[in-house]
C-alpha positions as MATLAB code, in Angstrom:
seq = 'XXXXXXXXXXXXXXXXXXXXXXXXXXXXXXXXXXXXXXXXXXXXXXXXXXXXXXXXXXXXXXXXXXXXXXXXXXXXXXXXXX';
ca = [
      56.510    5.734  -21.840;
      52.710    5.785  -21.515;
      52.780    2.480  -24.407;
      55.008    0.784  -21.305;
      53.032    1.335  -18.514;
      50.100    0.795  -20.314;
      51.398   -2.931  -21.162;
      52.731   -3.518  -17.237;
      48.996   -2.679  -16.265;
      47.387   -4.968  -18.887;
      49.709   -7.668  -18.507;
      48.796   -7.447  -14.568;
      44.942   -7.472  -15.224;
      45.423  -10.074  -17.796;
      47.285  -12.490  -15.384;
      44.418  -12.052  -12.335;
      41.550  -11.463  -14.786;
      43.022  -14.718  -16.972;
      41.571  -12.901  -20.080;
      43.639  -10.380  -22.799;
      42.885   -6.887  -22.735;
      43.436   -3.779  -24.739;
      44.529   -0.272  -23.318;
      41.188    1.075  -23.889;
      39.231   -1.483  -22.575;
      36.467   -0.515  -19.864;
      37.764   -2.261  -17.076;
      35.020   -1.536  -14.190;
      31.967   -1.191  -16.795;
      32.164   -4.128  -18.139;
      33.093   -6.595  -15.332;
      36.727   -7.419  -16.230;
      37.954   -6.074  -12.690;
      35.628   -6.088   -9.302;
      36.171   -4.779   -6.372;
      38.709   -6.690   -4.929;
      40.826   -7.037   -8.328;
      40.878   -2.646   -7.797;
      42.123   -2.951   -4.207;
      45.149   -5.652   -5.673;
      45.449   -3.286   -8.901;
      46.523   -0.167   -6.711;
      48.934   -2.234   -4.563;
      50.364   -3.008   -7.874;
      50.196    0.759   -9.171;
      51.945    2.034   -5.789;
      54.719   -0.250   -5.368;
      55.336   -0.794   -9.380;
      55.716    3.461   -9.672;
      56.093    4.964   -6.375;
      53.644    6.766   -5.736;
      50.366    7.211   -3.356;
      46.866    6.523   -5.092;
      44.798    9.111   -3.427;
      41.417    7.330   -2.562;
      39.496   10.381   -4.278;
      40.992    9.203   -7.455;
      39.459    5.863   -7.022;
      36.729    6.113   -9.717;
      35.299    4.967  -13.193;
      37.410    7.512  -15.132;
      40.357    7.459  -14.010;
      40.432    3.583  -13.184;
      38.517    2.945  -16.379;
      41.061    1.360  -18.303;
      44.992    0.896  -18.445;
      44.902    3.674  -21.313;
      43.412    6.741  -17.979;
      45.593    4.332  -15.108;
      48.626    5.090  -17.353;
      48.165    9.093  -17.735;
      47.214    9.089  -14.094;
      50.373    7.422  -13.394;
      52.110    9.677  -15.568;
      50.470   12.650  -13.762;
      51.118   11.685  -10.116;
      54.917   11.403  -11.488;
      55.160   14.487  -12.593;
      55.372   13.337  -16.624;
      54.416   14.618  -19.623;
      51.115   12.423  -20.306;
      51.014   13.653  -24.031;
];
């Protein structure tokens, strides 16, 4: 399940970002996403999976690539993340 989400969120990047990326790919550190492309990227994450980003969460760890979006997604679901 994690491989699937993983791909939704890359494929999403990809398309606004107009470049490929990998799951493990440091999305704030190295300029792929800005500011705005975060704001669009938890619209995305809330109405894709149902649930509520909290704004805490907003950060360089767990927003640092598809690989931590996908276990927090996971997470806030209630999943197994393994």
């Amino acid at each position: 399940m994690r491989e699937t989400i993983e791909k939704e969120i890359s494929d999403f990047i990809t398309n606004g970002a107009k470049q490929r990326i990998a799951p493990e790919d440091r999305l704030l550190e190295d300029g792929i996403i800005d500011s705005l492309s975060l704001l669009d990227l938890v619209e995305f994450i809330e109405s894709t999976y149902e649930i509520v980003v909290d704004e805490f969460d907003i950060d360089g760890e767990t927003f640092g690539s598809a690989r931590s979006i996908a276990e927090y997604v996971l997470a806030r679901r209630g999943c197994d993340v393994a």
